[in-house]
PDBQT receptor file of N, H, CA, C and O in Angstrom, charges set to zero:
ATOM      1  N   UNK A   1     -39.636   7.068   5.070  1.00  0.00    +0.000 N 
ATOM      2  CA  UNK A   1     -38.516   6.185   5.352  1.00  0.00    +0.000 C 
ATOM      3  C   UNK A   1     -38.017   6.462   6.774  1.00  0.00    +0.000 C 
ATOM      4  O   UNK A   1     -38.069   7.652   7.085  1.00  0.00    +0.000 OA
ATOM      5  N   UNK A   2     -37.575   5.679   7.642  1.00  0.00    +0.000 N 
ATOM      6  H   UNK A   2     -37.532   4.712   7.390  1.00  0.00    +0.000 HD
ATOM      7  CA  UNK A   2     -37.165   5.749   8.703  1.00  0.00    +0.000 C 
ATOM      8  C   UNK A   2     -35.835   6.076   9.134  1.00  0.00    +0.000 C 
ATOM      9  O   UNK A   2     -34.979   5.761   8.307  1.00  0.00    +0.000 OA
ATOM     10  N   UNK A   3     -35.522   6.468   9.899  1.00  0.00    +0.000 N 
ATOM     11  H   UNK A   3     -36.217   6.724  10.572  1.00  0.00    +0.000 HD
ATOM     12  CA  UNK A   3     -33.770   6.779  10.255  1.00  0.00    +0.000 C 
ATOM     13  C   UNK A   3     -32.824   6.049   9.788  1.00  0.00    +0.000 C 
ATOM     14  O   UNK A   3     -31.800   6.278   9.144  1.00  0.00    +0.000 OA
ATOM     15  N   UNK A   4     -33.455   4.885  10.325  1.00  0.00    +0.000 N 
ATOM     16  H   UNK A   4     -34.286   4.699  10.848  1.00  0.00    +0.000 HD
ATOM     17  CA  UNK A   4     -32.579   3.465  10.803  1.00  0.00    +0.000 C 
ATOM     18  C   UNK A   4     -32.424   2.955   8.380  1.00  0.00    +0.000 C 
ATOM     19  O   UNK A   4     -31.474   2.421   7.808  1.00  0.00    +0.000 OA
ATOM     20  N   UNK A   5     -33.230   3.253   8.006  1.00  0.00    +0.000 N 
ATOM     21  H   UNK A   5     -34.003   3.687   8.470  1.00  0.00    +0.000 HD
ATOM     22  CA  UNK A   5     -33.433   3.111   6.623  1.00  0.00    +0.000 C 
ATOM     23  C   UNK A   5     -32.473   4.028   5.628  1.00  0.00    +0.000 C 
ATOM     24  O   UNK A   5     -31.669   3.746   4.739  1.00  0.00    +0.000 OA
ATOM     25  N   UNK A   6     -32.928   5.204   6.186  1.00  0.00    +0.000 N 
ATOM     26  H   UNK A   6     -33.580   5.434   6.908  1.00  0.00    +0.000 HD
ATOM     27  CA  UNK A   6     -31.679   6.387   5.759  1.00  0.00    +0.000 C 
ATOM     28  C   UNK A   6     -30.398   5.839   6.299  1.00  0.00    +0.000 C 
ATOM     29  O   UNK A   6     -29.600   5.667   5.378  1.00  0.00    +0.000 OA
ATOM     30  N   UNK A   7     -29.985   5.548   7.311  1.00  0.00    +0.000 N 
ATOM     31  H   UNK A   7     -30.633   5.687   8.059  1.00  0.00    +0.000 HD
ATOM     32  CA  UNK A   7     -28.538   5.137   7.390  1.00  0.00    +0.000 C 
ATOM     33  C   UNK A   7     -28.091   4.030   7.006  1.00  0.00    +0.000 C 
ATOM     34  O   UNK A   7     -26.892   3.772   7.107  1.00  0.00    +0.000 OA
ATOM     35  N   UNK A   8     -28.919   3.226   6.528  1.00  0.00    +0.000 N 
ATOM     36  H   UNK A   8     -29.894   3.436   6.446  1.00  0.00    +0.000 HD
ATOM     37  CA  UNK A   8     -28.378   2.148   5.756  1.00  0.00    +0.000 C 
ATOM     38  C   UNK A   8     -28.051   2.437   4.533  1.00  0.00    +0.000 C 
ATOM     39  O   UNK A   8     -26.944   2.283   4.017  1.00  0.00    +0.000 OA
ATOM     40  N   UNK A   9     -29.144   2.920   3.989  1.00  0.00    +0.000 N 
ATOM     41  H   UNK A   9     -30.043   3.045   4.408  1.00  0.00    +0.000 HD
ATOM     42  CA  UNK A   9     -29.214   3.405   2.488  1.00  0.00    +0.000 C 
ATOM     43  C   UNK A   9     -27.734   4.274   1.943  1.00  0.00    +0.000 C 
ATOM     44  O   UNK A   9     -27.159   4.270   0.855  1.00  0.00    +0.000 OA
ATOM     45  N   UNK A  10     -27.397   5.108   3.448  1.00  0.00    +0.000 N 
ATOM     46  H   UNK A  10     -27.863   5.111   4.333  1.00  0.00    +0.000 HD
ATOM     47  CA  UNK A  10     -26.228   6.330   2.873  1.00  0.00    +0.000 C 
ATOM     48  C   UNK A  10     -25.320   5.486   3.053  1.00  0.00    +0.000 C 
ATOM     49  O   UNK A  10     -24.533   5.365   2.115  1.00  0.00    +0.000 OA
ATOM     50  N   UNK A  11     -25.099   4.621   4.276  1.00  0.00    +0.000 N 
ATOM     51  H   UNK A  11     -25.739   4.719   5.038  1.00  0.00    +0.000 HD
ATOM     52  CA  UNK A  11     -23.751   3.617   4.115  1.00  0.00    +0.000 C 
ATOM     53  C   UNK A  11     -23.290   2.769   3.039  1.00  0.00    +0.000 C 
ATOM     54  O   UNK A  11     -22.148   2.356   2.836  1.00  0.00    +0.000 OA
ATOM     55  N   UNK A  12     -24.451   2.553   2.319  1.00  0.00    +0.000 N 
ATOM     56  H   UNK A  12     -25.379   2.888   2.485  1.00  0.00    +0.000 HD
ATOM     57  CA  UNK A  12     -24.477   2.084   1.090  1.00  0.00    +0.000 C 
ATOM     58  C   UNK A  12     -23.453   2.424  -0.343  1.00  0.00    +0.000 C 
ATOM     59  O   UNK A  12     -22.507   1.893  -0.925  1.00  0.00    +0.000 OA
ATOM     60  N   UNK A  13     -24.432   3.826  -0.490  1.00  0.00    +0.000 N 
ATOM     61  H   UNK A  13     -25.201   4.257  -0.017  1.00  0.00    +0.000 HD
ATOM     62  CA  UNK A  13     -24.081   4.887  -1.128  1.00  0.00    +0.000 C 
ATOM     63  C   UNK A  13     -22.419   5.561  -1.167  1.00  0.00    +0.000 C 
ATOM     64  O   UNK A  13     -21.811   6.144  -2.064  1.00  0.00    +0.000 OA
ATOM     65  N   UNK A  14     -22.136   5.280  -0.136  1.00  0.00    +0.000 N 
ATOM     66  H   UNK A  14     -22.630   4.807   0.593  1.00  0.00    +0.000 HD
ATOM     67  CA  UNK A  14     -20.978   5.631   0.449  1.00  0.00    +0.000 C 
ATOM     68  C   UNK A  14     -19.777   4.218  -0.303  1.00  0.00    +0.000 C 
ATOM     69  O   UNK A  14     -19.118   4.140  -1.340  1.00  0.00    +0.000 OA
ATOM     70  N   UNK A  15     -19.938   3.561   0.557  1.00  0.00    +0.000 N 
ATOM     71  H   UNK A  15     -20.473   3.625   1.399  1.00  0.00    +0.000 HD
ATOM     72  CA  UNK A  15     -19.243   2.026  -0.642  1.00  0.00    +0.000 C 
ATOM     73  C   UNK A  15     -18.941   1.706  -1.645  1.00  0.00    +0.000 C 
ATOM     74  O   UNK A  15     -17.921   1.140  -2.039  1.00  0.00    +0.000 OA
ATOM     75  N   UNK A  16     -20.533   2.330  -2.555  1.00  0.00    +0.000 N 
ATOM     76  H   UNK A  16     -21.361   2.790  -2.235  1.00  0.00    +0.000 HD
ATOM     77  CA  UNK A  16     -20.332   2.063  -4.303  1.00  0.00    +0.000 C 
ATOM     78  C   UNK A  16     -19.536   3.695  -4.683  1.00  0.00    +0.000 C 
ATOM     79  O   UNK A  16     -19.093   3.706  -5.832  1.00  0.00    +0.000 OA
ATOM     80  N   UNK A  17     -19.380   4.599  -4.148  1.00  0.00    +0.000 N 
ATOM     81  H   UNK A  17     -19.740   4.590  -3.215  1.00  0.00    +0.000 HD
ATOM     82  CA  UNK A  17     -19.125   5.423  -4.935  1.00  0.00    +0.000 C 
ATOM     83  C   UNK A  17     -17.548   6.019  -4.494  1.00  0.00    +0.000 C 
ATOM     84  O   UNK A  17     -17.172   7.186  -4.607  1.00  0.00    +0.000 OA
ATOM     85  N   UNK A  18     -16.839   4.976  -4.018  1.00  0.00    +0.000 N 
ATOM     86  H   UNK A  18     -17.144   4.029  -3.926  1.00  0.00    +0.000 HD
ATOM     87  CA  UNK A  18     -15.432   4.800  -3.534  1.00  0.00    +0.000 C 
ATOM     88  C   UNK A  18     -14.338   3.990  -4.860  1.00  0.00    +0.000 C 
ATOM     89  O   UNK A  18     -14.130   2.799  -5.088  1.00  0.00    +0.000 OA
ATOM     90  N   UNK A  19     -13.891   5.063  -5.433  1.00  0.00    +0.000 N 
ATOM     91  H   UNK A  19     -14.060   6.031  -5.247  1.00  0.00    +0.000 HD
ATOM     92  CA  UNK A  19     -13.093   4.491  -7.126  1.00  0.00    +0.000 C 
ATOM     93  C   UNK A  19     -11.916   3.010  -6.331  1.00  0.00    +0.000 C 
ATOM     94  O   UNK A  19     -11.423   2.709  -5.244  1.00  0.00    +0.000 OA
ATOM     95  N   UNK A  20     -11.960   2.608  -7.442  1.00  0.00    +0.000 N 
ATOM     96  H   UNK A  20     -12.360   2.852  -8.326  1.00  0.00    +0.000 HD
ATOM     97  CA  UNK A  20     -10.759   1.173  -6.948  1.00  0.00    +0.000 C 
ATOM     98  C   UNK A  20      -9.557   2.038  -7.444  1.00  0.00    +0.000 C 
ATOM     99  O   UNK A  20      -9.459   2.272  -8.648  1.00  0.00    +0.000 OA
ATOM    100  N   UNK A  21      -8.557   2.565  -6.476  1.00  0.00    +0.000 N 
ATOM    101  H   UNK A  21      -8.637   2.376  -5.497  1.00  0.00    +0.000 HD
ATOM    102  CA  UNK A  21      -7.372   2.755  -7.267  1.00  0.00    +0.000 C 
ATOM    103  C   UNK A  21      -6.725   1.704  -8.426  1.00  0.00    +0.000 C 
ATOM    104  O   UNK A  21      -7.041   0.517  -8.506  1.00  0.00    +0.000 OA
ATOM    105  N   UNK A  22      -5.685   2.438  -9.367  1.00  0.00    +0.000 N 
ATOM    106  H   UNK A  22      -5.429   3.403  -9.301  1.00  0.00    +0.000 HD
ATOM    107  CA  UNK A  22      -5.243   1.019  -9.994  1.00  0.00    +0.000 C 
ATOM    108  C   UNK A  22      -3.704   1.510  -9.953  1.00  0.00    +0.000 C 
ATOM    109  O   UNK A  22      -3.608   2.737  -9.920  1.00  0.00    +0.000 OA
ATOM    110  N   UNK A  23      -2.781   0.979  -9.950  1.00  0.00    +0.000 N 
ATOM    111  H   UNK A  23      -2.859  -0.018  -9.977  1.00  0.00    +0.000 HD
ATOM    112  CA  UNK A  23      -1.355   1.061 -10.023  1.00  0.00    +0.000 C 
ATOM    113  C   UNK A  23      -0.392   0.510 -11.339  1.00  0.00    +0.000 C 
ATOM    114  O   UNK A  23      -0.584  -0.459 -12.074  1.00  0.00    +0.000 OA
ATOM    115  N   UNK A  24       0.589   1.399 -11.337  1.00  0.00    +0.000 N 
ATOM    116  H   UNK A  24       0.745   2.186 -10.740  1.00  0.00    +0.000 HD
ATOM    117  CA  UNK A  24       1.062   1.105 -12.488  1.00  0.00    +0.000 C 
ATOM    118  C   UNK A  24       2.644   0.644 -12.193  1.00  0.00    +0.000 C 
ATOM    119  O   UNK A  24       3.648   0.935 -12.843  1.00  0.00    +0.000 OA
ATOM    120  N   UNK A  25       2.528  -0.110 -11.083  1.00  0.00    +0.000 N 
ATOM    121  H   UNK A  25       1.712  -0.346 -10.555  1.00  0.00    +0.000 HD
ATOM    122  CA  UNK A  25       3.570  -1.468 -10.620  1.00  0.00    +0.000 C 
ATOM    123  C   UNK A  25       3.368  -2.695 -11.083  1.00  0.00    +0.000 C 
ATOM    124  O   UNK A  25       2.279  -3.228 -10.873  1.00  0.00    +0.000 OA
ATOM    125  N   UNK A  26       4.450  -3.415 -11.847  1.00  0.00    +0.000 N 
ATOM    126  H   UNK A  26       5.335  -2.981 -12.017  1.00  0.00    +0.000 HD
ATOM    127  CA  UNK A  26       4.186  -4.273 -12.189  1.00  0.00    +0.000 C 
ATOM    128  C   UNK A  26       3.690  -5.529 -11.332  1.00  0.00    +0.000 C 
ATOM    129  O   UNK A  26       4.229  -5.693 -10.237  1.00  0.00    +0.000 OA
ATOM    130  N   UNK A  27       2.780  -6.355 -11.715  1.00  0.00    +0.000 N 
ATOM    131  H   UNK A  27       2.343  -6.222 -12.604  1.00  0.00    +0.000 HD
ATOM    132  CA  UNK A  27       2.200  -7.682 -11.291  1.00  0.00    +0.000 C 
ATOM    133  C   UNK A  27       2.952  -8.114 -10.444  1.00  0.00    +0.000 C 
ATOM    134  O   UNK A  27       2.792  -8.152  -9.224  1.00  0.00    +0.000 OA
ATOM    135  N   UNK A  28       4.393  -8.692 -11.497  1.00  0.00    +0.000 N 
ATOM    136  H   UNK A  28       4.523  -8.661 -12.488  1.00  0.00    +0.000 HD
ATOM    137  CA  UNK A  28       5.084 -10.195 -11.391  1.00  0.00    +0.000 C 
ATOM    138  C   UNK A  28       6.244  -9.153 -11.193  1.00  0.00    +0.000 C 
ATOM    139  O   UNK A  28       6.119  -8.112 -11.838  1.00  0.00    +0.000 OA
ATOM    140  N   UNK A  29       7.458  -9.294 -10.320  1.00  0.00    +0.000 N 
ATOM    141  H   UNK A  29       7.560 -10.140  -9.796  1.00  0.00    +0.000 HD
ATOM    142  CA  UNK A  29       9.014  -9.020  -9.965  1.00  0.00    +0.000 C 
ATOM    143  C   UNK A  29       9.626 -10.378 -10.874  1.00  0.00    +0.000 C 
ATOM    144  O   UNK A  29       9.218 -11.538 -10.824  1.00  0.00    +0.000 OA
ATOM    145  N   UNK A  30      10.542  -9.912 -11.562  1.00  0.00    +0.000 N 
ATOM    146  H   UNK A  30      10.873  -8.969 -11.603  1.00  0.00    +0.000 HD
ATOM    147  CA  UNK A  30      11.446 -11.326 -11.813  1.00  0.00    +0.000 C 
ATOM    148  C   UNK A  30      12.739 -11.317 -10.462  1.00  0.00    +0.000 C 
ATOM    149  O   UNK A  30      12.762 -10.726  -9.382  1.00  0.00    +0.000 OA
ATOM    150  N   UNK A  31      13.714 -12.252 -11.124  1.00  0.00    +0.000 N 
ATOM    151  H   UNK A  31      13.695 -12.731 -12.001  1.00  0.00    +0.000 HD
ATOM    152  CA  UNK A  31      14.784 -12.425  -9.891  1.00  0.00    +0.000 C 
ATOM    153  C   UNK A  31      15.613 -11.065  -9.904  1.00  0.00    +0.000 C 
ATOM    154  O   UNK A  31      15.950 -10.666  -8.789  1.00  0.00    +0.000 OA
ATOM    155  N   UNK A  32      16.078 -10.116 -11.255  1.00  0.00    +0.000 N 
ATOM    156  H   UNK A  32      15.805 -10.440 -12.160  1.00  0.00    +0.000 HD
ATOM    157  CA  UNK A  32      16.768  -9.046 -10.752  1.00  0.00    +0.000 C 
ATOM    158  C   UNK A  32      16.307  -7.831 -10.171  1.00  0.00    +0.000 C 
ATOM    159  O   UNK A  32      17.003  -6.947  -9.671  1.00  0.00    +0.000 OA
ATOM    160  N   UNK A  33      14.740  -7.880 -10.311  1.00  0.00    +0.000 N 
ATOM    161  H   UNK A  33      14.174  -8.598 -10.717  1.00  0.00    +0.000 HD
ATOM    162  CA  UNK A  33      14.237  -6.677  -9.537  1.00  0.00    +0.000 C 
ATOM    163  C   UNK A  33      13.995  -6.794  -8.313  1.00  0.00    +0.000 C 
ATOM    164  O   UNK A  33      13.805  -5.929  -7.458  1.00  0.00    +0.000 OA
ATOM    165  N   UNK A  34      14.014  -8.423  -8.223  1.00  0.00    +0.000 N 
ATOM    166  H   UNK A  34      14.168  -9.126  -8.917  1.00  0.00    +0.000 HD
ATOM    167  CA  UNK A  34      13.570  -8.499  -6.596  1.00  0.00    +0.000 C 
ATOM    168  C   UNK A  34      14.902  -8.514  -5.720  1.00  0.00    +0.000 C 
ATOM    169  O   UNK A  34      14.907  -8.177  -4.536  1.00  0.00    +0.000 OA
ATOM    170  N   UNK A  35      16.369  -9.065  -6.629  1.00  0.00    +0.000 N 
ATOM    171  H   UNK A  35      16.365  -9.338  -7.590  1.00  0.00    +0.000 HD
ATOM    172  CA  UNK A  35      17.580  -8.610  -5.829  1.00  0.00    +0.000 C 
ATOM    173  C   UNK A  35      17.698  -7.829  -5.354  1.00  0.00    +0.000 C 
ATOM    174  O   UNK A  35      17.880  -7.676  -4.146  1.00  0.00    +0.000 OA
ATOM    175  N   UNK A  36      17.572  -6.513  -6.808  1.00  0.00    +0.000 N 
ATOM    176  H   UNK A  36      17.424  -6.637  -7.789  1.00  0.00    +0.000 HD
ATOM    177  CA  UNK A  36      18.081  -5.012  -6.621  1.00  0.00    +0.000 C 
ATOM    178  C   UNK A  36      17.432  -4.509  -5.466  1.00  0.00    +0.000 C 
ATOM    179  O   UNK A  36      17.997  -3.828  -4.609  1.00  0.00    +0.000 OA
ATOM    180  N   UNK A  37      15.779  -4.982  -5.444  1.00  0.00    +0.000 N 
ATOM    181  H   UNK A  37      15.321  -5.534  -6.140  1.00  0.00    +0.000 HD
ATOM    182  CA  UNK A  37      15.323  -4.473  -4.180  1.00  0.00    +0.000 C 
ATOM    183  C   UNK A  37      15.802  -5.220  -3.119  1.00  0.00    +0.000 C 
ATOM    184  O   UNK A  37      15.017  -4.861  -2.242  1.00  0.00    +0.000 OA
ATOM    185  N   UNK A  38      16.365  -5.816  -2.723  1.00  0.00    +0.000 N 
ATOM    186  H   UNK A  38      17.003  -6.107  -3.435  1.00  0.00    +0.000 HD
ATOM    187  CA  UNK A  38      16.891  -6.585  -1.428  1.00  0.00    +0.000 C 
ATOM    188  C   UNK A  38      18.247  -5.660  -1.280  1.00  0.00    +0.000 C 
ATOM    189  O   UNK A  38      18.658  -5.294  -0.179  1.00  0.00    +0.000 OA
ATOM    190  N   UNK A  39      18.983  -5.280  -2.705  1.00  0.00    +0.000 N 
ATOM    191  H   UNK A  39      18.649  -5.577  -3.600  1.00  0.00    +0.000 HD
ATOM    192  CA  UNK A  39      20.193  -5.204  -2.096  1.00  0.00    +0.000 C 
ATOM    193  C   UNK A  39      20.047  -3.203  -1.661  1.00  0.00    +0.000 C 
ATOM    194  O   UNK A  39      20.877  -2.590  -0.989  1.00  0.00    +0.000 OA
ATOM    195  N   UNK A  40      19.083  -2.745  -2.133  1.00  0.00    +0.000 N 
ATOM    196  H   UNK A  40      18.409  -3.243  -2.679  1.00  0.00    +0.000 HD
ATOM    197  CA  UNK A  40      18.848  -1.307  -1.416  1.00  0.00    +0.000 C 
ATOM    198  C   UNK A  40      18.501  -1.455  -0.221  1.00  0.00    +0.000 C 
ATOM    199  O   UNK A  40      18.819  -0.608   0.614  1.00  0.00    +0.000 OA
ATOM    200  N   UNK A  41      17.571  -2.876   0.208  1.00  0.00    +0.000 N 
ATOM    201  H   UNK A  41      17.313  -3.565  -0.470  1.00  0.00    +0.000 HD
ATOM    202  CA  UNK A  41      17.092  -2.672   1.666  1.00  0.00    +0.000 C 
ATOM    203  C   UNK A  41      18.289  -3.105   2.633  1.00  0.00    +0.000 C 
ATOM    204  O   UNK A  41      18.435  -2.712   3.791  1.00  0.00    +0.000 OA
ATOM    205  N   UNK A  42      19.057  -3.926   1.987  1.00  0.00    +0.000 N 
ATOM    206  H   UNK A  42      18.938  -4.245   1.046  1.00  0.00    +0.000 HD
ATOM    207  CA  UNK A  42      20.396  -4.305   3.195  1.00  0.00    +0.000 C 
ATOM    208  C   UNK A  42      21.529  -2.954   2.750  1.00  0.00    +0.000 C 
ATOM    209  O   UNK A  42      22.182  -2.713   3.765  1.00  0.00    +0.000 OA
ATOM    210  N   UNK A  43      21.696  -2.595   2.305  1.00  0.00    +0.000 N 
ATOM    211  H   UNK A  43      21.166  -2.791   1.481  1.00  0.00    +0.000 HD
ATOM    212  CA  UNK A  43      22.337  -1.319   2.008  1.00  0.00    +0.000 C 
ATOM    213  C   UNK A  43      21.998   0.345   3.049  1.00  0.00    +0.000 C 
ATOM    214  O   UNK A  43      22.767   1.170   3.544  1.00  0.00    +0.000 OA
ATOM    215  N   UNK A  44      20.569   0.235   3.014  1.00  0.00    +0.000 N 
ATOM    216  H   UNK A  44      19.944  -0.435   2.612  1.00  0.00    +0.000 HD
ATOM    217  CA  UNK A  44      19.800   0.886   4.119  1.00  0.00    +0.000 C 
ATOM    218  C   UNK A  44      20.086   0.558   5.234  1.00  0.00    +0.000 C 
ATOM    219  O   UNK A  44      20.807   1.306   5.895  1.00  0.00    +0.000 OA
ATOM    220  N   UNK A  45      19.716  -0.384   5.654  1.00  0.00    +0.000 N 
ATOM    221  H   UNK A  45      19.131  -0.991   5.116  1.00  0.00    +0.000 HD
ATOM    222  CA  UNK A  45      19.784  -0.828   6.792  1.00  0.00    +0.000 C 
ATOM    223  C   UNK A  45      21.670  -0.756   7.245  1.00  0.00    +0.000 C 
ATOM    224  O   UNK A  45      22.062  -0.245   8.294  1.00  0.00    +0.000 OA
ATOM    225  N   UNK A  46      22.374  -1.227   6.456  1.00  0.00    +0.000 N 
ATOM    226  H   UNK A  46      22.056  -1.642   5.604  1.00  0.00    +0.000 HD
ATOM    227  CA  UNK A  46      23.735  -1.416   6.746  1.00  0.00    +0.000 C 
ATOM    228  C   UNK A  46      24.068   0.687   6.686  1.00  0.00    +0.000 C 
ATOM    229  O   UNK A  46      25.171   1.113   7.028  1.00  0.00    +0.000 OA
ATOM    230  N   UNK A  47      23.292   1.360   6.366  1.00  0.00    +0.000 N 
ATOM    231  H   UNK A  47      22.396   1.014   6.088  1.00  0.00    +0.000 HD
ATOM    232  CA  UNK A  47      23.773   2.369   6.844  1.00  0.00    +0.000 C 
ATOM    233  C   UNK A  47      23.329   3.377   7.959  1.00  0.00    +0.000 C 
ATOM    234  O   UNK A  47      24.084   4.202   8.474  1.00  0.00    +0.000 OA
ATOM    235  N   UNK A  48      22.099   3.215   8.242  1.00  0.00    +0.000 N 
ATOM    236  H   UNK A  48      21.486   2.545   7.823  1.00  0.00    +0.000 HD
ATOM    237  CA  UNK A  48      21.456   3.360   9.735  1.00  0.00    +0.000 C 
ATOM    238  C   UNK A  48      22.221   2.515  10.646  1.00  0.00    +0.000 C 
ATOM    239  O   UNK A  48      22.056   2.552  11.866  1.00  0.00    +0.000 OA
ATOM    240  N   UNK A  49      22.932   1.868  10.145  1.00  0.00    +0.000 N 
ATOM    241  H   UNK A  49      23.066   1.838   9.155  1.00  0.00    +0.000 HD
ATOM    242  CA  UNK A  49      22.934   1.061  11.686  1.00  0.00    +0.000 C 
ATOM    243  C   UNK A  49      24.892   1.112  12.217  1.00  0.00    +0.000 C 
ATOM    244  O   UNK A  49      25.567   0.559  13.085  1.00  0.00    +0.000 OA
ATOM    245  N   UNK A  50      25.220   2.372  10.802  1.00  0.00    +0.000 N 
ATOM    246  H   UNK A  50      24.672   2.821  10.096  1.00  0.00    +0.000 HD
ATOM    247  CA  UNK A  50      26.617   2.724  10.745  1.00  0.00    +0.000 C 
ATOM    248  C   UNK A  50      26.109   4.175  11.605  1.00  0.00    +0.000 C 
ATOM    249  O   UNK A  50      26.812   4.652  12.495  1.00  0.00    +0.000 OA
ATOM    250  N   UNK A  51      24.745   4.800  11.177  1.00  0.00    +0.000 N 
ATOM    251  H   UNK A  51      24.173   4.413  10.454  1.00  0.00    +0.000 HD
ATOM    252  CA  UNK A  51      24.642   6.007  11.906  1.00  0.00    +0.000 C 
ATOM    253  C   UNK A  51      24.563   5.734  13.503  1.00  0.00    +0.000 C 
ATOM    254  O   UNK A  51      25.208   6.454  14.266  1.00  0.00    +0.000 OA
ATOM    255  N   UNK A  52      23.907   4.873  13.897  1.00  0.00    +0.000 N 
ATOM    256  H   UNK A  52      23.384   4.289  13.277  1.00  0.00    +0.000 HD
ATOM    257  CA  UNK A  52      23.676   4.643  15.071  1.00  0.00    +0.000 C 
ATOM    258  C   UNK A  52      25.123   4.214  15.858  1.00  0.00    +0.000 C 
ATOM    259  O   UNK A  52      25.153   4.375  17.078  1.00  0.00    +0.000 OA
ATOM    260  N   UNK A  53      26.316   3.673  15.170  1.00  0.00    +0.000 N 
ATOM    261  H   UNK A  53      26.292   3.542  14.179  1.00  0.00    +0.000 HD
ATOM    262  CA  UNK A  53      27.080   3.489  16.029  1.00  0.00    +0.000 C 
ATOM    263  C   UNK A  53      28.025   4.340  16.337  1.00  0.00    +0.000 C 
ATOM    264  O   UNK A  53      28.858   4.203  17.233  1.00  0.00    +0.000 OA
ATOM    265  N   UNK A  54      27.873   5.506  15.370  1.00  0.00    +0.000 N 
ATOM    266  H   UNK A  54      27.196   5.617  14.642  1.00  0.00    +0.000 HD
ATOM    267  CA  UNK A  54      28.585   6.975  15.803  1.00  0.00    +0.000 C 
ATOM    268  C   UNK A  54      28.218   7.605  16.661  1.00  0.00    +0.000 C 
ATOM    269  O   UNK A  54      28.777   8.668  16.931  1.00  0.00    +0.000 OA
TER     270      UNK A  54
């Protein structure tokens, strides 16, 4: 087999044997999870930006 054959072959090899993570976050957000998360990110933000003006 040739070089150029071996490095295809291992790049290969390399690809299939990479696991698919899986997560245990849900799919779908309804409307109060996607608030709650809005209202932590303006909450954040509204307090960095209280640090910064001290």
């Amino acid at each position: 087999m040739s070089k150029r054959n071996k490095k295809k072959q291992h790049a290969m090899d390399i690809g299939t044997t990479v696991p698919v993570p899986t997560h245990d976050a849900p799919t779908t957000f309804g409307f109060e999870e996607m608030l709650s998360e809005l209202e932590a990110i303006v909450i954040e933000a509204e307090s960095r930006l209280a640090e910064e003006a001290a």
